[in-house]
Each structure stands twice: as C-alpha cells, then as structure tokens.
N, CA, C and O of each residue as an XYZ file, in Angstrom:
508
protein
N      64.838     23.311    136.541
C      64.413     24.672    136.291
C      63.695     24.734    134.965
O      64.003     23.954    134.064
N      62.758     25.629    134.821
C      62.140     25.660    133.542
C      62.902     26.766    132.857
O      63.535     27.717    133.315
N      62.569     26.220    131.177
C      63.002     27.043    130.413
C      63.423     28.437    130.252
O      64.480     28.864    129.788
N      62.217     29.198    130.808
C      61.647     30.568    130.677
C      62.866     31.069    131.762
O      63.455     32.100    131.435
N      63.330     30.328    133.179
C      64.116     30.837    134.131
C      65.731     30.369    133.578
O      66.782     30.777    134.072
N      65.630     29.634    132.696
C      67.191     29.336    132.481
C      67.508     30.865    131.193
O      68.493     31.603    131.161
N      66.807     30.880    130.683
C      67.146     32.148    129.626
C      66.988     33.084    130.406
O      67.913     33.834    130.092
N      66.415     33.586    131.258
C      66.488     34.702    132.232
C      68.003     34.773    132.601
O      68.720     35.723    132.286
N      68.582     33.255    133.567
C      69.655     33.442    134.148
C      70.638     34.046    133.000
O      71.378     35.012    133.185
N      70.485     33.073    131.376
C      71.317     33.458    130.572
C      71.512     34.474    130.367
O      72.670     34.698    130.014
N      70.313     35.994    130.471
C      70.477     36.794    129.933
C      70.982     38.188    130.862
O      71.731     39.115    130.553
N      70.216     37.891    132.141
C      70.622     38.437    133.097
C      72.101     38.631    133.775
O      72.478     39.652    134.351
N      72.904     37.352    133.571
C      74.079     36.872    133.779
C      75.061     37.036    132.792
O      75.089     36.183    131.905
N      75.796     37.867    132.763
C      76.709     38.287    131.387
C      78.081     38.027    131.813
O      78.996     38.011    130.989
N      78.313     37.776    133.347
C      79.781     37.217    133.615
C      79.979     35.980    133.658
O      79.271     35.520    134.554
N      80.640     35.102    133.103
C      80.768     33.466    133.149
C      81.954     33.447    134.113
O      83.125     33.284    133.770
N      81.413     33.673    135.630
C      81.979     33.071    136.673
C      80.706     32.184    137.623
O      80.815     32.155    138.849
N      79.785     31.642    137.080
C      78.880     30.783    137.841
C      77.690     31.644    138.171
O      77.314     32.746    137.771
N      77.339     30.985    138.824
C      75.683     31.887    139.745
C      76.118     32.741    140.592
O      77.047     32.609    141.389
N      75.286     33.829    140.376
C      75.790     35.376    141.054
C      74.754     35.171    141.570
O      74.010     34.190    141.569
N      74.664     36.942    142.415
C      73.925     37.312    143.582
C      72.592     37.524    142.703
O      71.545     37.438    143.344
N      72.474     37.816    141.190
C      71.433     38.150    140.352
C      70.492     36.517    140.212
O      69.272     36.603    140.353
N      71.023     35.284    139.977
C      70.894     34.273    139.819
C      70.132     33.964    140.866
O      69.033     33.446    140.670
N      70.740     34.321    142.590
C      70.012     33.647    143.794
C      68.608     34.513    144.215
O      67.653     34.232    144.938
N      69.038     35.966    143.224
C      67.524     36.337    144.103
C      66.743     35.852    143.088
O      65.761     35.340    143.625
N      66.673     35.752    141.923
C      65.678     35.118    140.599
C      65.430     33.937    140.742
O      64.613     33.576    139.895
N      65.954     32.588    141.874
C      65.179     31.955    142.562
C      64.435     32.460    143.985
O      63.237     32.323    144.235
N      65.227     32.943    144.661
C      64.430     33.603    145.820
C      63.187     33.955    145.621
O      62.296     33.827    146.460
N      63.009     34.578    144.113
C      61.659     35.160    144.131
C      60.677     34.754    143.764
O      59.550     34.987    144.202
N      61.245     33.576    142.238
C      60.256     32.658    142.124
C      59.862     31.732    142.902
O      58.695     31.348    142.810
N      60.755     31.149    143.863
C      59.662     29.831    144.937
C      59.872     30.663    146.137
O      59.694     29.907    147.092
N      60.231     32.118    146.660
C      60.025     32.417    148.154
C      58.808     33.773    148.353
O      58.011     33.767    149.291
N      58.852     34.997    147.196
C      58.290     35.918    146.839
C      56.578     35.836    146.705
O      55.576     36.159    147.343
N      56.926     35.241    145.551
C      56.003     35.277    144.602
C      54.707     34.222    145.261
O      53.518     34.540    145.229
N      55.229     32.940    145.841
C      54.124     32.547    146.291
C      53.734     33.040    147.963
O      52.713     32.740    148.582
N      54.682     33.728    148.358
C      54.297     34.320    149.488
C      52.676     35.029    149.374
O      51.656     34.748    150.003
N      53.011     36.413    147.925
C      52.443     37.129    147.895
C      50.606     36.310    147.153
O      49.438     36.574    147.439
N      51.287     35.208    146.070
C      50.018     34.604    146.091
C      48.668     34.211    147.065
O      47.476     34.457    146.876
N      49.548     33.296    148.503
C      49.230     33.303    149.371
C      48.304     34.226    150.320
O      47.173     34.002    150.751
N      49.290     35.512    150.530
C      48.428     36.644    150.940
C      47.010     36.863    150.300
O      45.955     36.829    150.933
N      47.160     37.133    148.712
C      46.055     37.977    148.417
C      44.680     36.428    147.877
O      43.552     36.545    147.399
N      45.277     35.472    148.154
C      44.284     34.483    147.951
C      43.491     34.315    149.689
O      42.370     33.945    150.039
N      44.671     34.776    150.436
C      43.938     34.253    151.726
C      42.950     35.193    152.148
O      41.866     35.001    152.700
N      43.658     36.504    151.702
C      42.409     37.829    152.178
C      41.227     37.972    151.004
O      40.262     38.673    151.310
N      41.239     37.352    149.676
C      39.918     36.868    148.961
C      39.105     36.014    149.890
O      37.893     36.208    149.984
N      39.708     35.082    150.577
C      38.878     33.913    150.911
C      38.180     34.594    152.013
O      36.961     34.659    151.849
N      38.492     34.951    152.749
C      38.115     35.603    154.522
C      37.280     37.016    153.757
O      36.560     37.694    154.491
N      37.429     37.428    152.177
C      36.508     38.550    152.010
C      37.276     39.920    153.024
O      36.679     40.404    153.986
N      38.428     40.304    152.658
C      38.624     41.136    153.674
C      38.513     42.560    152.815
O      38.101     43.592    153.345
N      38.920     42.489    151.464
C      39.290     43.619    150.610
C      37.507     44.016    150.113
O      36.902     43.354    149.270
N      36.919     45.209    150.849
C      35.654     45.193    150.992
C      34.925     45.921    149.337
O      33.745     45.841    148.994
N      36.264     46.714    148.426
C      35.609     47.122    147.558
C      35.750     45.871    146.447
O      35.356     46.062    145.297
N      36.275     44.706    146.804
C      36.907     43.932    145.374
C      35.659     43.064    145.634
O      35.255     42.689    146.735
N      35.080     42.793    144.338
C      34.320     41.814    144.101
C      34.808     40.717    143.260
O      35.838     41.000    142.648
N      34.376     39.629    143.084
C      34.819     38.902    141.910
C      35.332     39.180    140.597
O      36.213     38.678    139.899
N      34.386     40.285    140.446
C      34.956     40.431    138.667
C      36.362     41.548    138.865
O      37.284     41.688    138.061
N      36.187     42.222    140.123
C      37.735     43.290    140.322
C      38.673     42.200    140.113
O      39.478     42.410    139.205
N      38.805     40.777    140.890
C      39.715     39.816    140.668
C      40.093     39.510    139.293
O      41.164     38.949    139.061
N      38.953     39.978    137.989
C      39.451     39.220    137.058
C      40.151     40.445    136.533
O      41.146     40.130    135.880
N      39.937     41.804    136.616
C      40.166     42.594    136.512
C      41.886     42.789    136.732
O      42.787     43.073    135.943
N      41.864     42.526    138.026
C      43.095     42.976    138.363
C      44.402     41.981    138.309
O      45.539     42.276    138.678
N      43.795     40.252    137.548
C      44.549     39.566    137.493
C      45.017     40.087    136.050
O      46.202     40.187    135.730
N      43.857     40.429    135.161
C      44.287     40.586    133.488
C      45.802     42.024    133.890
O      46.970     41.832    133.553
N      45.469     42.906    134.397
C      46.477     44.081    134.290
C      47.721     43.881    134.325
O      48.624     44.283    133.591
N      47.715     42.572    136.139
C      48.991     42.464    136.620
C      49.911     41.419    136.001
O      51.139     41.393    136.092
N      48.836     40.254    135.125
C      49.539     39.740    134.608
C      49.878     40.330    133.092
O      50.771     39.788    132.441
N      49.220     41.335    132.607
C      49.893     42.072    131.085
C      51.430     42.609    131.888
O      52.492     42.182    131.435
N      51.427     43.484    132.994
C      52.513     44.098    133.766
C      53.470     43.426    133.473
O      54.347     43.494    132.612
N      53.167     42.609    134.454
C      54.136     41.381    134.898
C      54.815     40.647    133.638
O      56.018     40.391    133.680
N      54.082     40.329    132.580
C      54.646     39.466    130.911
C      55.340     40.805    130.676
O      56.496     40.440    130.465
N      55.328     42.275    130.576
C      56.255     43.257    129.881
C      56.795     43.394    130.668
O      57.991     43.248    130.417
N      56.509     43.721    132.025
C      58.398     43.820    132.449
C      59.012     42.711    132.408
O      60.087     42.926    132.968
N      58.980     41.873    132.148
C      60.101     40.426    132.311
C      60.928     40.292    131.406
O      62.146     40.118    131.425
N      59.705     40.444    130.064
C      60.153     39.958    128.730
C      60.953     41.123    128.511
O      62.043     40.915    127.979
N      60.630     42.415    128.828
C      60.938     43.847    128.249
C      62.680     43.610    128.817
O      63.645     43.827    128.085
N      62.824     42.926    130.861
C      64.102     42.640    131.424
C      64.998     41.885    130.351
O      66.040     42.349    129.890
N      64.590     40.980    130.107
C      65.127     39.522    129.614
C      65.888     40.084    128.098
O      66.929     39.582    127.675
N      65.124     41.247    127.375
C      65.441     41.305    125.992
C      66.536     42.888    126.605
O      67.454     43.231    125.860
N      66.397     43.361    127.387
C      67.390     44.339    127.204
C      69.188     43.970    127.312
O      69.994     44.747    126.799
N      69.418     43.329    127.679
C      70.756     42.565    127.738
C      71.861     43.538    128.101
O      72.895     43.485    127.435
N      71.766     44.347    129.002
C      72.738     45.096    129.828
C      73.529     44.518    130.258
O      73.318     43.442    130.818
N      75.078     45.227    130.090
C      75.975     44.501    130.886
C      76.541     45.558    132.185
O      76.657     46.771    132.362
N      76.811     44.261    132.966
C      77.026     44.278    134.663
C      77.540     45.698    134.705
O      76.943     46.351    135.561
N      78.308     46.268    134.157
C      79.008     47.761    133.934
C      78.207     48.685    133.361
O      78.805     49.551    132.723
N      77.040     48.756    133.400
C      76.244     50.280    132.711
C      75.514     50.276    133.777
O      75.307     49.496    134.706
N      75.072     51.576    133.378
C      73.586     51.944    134.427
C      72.243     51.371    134.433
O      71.335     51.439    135.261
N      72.398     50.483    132.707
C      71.461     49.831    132.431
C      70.737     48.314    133.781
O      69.668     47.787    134.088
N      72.271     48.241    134.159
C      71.845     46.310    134.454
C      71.159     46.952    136.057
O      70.479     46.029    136.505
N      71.103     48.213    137.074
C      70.158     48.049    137.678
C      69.138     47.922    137.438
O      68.440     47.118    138.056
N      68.523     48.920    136.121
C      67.472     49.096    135.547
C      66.953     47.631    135.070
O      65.757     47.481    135.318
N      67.393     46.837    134.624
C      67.005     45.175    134.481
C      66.503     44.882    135.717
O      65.311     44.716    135.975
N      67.447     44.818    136.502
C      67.051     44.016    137.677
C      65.623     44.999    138.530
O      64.576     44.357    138.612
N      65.612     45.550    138.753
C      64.451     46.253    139.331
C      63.759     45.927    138.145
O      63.073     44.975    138.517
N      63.390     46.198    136.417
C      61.889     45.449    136.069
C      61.956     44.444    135.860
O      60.975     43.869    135.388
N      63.030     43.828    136.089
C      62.565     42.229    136.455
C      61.980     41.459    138.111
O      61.337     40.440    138.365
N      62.582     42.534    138.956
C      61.839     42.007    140.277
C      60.390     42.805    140.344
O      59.521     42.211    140.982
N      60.001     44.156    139.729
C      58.764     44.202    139.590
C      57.992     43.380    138.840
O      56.797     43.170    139.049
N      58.798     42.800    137.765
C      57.822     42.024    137.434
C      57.600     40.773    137.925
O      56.637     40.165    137.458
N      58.268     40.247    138.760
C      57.555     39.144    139.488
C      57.029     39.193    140.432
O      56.193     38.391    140.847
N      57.445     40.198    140.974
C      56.064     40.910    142.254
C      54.836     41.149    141.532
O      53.711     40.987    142.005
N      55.071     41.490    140.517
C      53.726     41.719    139.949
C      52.565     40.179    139.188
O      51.374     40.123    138.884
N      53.435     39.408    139.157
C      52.906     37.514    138.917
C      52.885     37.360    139.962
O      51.850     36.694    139.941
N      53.222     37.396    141.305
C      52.641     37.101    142.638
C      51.325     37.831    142.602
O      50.413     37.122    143.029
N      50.991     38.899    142.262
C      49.821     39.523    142.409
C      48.823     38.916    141.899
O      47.763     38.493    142.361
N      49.386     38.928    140.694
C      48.607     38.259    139.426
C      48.248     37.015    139.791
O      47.174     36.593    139.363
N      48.973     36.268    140.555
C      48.088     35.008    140.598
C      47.720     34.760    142.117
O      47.475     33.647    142.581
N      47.716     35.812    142.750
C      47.030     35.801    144.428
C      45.470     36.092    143.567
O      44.464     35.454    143.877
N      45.466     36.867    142.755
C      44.213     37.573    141.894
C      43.445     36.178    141.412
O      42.269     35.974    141.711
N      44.155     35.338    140.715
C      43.709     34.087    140.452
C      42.879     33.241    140.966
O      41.819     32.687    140.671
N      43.904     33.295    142.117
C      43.319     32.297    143.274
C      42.048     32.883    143.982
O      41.286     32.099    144.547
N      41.740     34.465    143.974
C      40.824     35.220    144.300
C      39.810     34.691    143.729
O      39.081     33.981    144.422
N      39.530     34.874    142.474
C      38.617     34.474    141.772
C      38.046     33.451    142.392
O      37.047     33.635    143.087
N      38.381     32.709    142.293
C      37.694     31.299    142.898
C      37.169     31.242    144.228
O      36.034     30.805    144.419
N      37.965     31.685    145.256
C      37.902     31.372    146.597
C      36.994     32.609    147.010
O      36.201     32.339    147.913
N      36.957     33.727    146.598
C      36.128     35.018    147.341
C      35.156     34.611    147.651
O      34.706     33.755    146.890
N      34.352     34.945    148.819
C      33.518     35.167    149.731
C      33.386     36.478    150.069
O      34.304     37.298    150.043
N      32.151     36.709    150.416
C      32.015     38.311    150.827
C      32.248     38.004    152.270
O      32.276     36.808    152.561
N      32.423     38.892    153.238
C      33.273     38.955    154.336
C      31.907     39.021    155.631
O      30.876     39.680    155.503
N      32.150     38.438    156.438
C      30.949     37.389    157.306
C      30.140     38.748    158.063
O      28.940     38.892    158.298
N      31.348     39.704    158.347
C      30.758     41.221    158.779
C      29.264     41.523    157.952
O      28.177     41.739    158.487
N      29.520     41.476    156.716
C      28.639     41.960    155.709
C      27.377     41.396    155.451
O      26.435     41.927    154.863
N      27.435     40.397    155.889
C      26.007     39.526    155.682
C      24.889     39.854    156.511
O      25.215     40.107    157.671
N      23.782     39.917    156.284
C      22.802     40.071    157.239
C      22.236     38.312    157.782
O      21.795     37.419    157.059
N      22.439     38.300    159.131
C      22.307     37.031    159.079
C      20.699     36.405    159.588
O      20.423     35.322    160.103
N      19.940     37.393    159.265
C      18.860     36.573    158.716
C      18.070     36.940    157.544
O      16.889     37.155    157.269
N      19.565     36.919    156.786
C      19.069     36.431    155.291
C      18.294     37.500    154.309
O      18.190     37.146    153.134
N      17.836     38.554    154.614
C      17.508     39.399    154.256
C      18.083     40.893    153.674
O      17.289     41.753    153.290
C-alpha cells in the first residue's frame, strides 16, 4: 500500500480493533471505483461521445476535479473525527467524494490524450 493510503487508514481508523468496514471501502475505491470511473470517461473521450467537451474542456475539467478531489481528502484525512460524533460520517462522505472525484480527474486525463471528435460529426468528404 502506498503511503498516502496507510495515513488515511491511520487517520480514518480511530478504533485499534484491525481493519473496519471504513478500511475495506478505502480499498474498494481506490482499485474498484476509481478506475472504473477512469475507464468510463476515457472510453467516452475516445469514441468522442461528450459532444460539447473538446480537448481543452478535458484540461479544464481535469485541473477542477483534481483541486476537488486533493481538498476533500486532505481536508478528510486532517479532520480526525472519532467513530462517536457526527463528525466521522462527515469524513467519510468527503473522503469518498473525493475519490470519486480522482476517478474523474483522471478519466479527464486520459481524455486529453485519446479524444477524437465523434465519427457522427465529420463530414466525410472532408470538407
């Protein structure tokens, strides 16, 4: 595990009885979520399906989701709620927005590169 996810668990995790239900979805989301959603929005760049996004919307919308995505995590990670307040839902929801929101952020990524305008759109003789 990398660093960045072991201080998460640390901080997220305030009962020392092992890996909780908080622990399994904070992998769930990093290797099942997150590249799901990469996936998606790289595959509908490639096929050109999202008809108002152009290339530079990709860079656009990678810079936002990944500012999002770095404050809610870091913003999760530093509040240090324990399991007994009203606080520790509030963690966990901006911490799963924020990795929904790095799935975005880097489906956006992968946009960049791969977009094509969408085969509908072309005039195909070239004109």
């Amino acid at each position: 595990m990398s660093g960045f996810m072991l201080v998460m668990l640390r901080g997220m995790h305030q009962l020392e009885t092992g890996f909780g239900v908080e622990a399994v979805l904070l992998i769930f989301a990093f290797f099942v979520v997150v590249p799901a959603i990469v996936a998606a929005v790289g595959y509908s760049a490639s096929k050109g399906k999202l008809k108002n996004f152009k290339r530079e919307m990709y860079w656009t919308a990678f810079a936002a989701a990944i500012g999002g995505a770095l404050f809610l995590m870091v913003f999760a990670q530093r509040m240090n709620a324990d399991v007994r307040t009203w606080q520790y839902p509030v963690q966990l929801t901006c911490f799963g927005l924020g990795a929904i929101l790095f799935g975005v952020a880097g489906g956006c990524l992968i946009g960049i590169f791969t977009y094509r305008r969408g085969a509908k759109n072309q005039d195909p003789r070239g004109s």
